[in-house]
C-alpha positions as CSV (number, residue, x, y, z in Angstrom):
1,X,15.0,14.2,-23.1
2,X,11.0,15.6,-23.2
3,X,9.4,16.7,-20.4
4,X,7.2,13.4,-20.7
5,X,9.9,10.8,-20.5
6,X,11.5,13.1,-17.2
7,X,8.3,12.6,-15.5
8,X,7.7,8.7,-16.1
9,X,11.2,8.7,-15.0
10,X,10.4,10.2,-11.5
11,X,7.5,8.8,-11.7
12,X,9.1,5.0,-11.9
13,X,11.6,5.9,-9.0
14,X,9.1,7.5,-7.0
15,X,6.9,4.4,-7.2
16,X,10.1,2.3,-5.9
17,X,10.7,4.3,-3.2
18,X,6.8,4.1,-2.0
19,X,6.9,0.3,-2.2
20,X,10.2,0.5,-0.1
21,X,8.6,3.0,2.4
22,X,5.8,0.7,2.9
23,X,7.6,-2.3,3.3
24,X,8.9,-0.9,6.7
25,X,5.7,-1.0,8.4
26,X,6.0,-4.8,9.7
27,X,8.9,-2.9,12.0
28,X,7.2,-0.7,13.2
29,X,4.2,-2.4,13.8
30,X,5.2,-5.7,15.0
31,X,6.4,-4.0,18.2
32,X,3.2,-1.8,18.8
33,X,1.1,-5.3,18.2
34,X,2.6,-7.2,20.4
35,X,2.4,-4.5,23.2
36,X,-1.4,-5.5,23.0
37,X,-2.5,-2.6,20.4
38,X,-5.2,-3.9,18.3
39,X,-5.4,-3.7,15.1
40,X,-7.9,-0.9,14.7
41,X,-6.0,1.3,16.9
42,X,-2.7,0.4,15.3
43,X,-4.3,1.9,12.0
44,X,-6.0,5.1,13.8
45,X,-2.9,6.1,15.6
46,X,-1.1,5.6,12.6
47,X,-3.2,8.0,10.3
48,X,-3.7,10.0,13.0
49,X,0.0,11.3,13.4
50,X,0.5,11.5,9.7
51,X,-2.6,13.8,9.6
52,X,-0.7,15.9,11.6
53,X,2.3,15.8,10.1
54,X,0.5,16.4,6.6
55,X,-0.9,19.2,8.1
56,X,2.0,21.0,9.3
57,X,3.8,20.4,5.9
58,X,1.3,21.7,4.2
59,X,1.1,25.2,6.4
60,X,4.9,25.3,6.1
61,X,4.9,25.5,2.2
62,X,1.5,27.5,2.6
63,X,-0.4,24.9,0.0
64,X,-4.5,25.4,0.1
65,X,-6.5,23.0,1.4
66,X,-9.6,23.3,-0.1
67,X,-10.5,21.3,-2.7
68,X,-13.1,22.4,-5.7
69,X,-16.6,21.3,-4.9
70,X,-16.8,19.4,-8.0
71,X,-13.9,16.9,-6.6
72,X,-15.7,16.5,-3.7
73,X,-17.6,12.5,-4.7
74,X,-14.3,11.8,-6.4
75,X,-12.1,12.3,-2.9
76,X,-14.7,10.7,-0.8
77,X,-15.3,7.5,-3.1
78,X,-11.2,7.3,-2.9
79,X,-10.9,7.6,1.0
80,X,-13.7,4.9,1.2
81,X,-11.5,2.3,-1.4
82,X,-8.4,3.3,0.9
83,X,-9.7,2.7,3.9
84,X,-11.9,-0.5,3.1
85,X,-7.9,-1.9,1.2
86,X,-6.6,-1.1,4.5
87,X,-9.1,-2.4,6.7
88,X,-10.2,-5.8,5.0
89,X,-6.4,-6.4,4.7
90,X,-6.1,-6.3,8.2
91,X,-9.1,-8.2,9.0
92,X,-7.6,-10.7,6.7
93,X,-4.8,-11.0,8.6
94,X,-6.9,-12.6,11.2
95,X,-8.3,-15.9,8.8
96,X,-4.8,-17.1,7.4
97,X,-1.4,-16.9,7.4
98,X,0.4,-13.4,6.8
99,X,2.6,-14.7,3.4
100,X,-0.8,-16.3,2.0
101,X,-2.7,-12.7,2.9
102,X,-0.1,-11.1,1.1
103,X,0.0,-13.1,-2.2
104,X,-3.8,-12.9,-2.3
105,X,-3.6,-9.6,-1.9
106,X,-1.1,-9.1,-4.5
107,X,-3.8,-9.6,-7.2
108,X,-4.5,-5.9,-7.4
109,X,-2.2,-5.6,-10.0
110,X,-4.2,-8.2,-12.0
111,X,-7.6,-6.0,-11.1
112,X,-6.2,-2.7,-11.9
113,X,-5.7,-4.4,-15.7
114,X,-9.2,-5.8,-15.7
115,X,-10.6,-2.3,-14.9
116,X,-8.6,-0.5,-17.0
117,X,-10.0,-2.9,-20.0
118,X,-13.3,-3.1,-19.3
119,X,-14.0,0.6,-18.0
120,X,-11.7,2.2,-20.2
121,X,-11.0,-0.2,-23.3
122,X,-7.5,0.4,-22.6
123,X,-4.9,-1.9,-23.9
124,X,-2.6,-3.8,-21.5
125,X,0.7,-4.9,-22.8
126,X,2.4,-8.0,-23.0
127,X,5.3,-7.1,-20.3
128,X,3.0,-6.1,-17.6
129,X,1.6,-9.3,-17.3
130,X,4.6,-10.9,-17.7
131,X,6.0,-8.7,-14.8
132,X,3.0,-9.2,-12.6
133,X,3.1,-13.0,-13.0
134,X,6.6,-12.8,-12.1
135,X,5.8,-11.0,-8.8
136,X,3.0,-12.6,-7.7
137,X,5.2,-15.9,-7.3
138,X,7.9,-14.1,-6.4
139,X,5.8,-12.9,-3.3
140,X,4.3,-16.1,-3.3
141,X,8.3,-17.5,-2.7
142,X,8.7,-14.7,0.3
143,X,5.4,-15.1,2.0
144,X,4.5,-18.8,1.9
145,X,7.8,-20.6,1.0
146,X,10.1,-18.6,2.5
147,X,8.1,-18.7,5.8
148,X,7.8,-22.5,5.4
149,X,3.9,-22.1,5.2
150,X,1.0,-24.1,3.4
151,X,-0.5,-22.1,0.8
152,X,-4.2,-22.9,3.0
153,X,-6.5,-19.4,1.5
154,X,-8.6,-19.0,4.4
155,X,-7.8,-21.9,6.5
156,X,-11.4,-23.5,4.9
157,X,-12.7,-20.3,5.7
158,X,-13.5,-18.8,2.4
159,X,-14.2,-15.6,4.3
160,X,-11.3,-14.7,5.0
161,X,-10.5,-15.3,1.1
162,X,-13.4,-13.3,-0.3
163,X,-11.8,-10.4,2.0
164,X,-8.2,-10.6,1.4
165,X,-9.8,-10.4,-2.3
166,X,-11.8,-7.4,-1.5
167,X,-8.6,-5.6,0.1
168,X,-7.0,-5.9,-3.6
169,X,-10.0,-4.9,-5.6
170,X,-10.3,-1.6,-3.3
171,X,-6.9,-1.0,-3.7
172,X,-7.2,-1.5,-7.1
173,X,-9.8,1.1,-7.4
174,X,-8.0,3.5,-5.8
175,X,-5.1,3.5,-7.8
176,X,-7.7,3.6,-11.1
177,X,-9.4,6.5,-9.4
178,X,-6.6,8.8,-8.4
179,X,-5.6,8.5,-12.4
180,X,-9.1,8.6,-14.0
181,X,-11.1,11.1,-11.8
182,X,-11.0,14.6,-11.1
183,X,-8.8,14.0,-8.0
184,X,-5.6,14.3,-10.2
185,X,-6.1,17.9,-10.8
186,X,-5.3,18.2,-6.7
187,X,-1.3,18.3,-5.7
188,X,-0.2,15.3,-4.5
189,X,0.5,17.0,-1.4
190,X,-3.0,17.7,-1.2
191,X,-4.7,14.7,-2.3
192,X,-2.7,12.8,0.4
193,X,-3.7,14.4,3.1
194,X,-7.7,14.5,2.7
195,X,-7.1,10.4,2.3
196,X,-5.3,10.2,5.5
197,X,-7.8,12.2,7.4
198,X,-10.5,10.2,6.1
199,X,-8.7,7.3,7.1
200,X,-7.8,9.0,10.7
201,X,-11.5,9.4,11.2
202,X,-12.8,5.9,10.2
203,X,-10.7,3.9,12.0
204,X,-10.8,5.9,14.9
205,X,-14.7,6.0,14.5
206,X,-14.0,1.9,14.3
207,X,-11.5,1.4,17.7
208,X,-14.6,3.7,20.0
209,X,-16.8,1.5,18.5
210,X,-15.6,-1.7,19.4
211,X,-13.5,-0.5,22.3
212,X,-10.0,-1.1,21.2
213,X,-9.2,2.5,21.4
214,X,-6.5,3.4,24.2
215,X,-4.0,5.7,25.0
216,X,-0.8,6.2,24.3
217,X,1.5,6.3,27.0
218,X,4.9,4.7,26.1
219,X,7.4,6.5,24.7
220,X,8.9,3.7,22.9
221,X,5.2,3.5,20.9
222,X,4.9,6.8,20.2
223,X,8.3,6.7,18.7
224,X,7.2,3.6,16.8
225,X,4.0,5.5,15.7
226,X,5.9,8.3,14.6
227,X,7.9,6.3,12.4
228,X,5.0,4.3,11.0
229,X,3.3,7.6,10.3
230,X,6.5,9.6,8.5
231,X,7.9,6.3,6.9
232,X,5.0,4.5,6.0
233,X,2.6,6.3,5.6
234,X,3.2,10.2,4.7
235,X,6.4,9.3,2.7
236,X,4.9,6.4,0.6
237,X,1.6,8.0,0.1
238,X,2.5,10.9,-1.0
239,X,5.4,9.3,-3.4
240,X,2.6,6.6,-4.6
241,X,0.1,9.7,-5.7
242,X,3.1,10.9,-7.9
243,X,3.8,7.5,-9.2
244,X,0.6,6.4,-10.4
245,X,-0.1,10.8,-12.1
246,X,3.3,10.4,-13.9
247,X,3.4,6.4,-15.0
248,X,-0.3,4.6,-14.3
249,X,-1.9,2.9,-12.3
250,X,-0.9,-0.8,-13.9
251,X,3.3,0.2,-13.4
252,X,2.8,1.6,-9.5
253,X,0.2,-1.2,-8.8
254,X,3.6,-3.9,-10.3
255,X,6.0,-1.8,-8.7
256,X,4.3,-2.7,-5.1
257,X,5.8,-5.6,-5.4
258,X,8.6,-4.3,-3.8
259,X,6.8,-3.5,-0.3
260,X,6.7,-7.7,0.4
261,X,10.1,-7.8,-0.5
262,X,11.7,-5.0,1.5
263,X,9.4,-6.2,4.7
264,X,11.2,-10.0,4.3
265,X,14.7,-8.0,4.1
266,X,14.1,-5.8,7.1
267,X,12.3,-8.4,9.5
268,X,15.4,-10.2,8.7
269,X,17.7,-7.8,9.9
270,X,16.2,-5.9,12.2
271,X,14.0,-9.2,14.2
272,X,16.2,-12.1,12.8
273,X,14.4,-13.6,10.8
274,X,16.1,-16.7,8.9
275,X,16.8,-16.1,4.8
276,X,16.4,-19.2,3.0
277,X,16.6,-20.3,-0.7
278,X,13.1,-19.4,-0.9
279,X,13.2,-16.1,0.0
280,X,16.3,-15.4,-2.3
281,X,14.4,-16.6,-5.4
282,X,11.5,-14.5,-4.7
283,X,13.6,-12.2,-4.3
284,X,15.0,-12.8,-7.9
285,X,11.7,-13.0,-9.6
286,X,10.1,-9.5,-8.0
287,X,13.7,-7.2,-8.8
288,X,13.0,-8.8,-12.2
289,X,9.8,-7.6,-12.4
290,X,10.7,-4.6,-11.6
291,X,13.5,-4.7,-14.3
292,X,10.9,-5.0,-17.0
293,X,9.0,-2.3,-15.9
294,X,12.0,-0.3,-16.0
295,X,13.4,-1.7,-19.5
296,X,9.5,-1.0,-20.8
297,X,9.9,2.6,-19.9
298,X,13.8,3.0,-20.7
C-alpha cells in the first residue's frame, strides 16, 4: 500500500468522524438555547472555549504559532468564509424550518464542484454527483420528511433562502481554500486554531454589539459548552482540515452528509425524538453515499 492511498485512507475516515463530531452539536446546543442563550452568544462561547482548548494543546505538544507572513490574506479570507457559513446558517435558522435550512444548506457540495470547475478546470466524476444527489434527498428525508415539515424555502421570505444559500457557498469556499491556498502548508493543528480565534472574536464582537452577550453562570452550561467546544468544534475541525489535505474538498464536502444524519440519531435518543420511515430511508440513501465515496477510493 503507497504512502498516497494510506493518506486518502485516513483522510476518508477522518472526514467521517468530523461529520459525526458535528452532528452532536444539536445536544449540546438545544439545552444552552432554550436556557435563553442567543444565538450569537451560543456561537462566541462556543469558539471561545475551543480557543482555549486549542491553545493549550498546542503549548502541550510545543507546535509554533506563527504563521508565515505570506499566508497571512489566505488565513484571514478563510476565517471570514468560516464565520459568514456559520453565521448566515444561523440566521437562517430564524426564516424557516431547521430540516429545510439544512437541505438548503446541503448544496455546498454541489458549489465546491462548480468552483473546482470553473476556477480550476478540474474534472468532477460521475460518482460524486451521484453520491451528492443521493445525500441531498437523503437529508431532505431527515430534515423535512422525517420531521413531518413542508418543504416552504423561506416561508415566502426569499431572504432567508438567499442566506441559507450563502451559508453553503462560504462553506464551500472554505473547504476550496484550505486545499488550493497557501494555508495547507500550516499543520492542521495550526490552521484550526487561527480559524477558531477568528471566529471567537467576530461573534463575540457580534453578541456586545447587539447585546446578547451574558455570562456564564450555570454549571450545567458550561458543561454543555465544554462539550460543544471539544466535540464539536476542536475535534471536527481539526479532523475536517485533515480530510479535505488528504482526499479534497468535493469527498469531505459529500462526507458532511453524515453530520444531519448523526444529529437525527442522537436527538432521538438522547431528547426522544420519534424515528419514522422517513428518517430510516434518509438514512439509507446518505450511508450510501457515503458507500460510494468509499468504493471510489477503495
Amino acid at each position: 500500500m503507497t504512502k498516497e492511498s494510506t493518506n486518502r485512507g485516513a483522510g476518508i475516515i477522518a472526514g467521517i468522524f468530523a461529520a459525526v463530531s458535528f452532528g452532536f452539536i444539536p445536544v449540546f446546543s438545544k439545552p444552552v438555547l432554550a436556557a435563553g442563550v442567543s444565538s450569537t452568544c451560543l456561537l462566541f462561547y462556543r469558539f471561545l472555549f475551543a480557543t482555549v482548548m486549542l491553545f493549550a494543546l498546542m503549548l502541550m505538544r510545543r507546535e509554533s504559532l506563527r504563521i508565515p507572513v505570506r499566508i497571512i490574506p489566505a488565513m484571514l479570507l478563510l476565517a471570514v468564509f468560516y464565520s459568514i457559513s456559520g453565521g448566515f446558517l444561523v440566521l437562517g435558522y430564524e426564516y424557516m424550518a431547521g430540516g429545510v435550512t439544512q437541505v438548503i444548506h446541503f448544496t455546498y457540495p454541489i458549489w465546491v464542484m462548480l468552483i473546482l470547475v470553473v476556477a480550476y478546470r478540474e474534472r468532477i466524476r460521475h460518482s460524486s454527483i451521484v453520491a451528492i444527489l443521493l445525500a441531498i434527498v437523503g437529508i431532505y428525508c431527515l430534515g423535512v420528511l422525517g420531521g413531518n415539515a413542508s418543504f416552504i424555502p423561506g416561508a415566502n421570505k426569499p431572504a432567508g433562502v438567499v442566506i441559507v444559500l450563502l451559508s453553503g457557498l462560504a462553506c464551500a469556499s472554505y473547504m476550496v481554500g484550505v486545499n488550493k491556498t497557501g494555508a495547507h502548508r500550516l499543520s492542521s493543528l495550526a490552521l484550526t486554531f487561527w480559524l477558531i480565534l477568528f471566529s471567537t472574536i467576530f461573534f463575540g464582537t457580534i453578541s456586545y454589539l447587539n447585546g446578547s452577550l451574558r455570562l456564564l453562570t450555570e454549571p450545567t452550561m458550561v458543561a454543555n459548552f465544554t462539550g460543544l467546544a471539544f466535540i464539536s468544534t476542536v475535534i471536527s475541525n481539526f479532523l475536517l482540515v485533515y480530510s479535505i489535505k488528504n482526499v479534497g474538498s468535493t469527498l469531505a464536502a459529500i462526507l458532511g452528509a453524515l453530520e444531519p444524519l448523526t444529529s437525527v440519531l442522537a436527538c432521538i435518543l438522547v431528547f426522544n425524538e420519534p424515528f419514522t420511515l422517513p428518517i430510516a430511508a434518509g438514512i439509507a440513501l446518505i450511508i450510501n453515499a457515503v458507500i460510494i465515496v468509499i468504493l471510489r477510493n477503495r
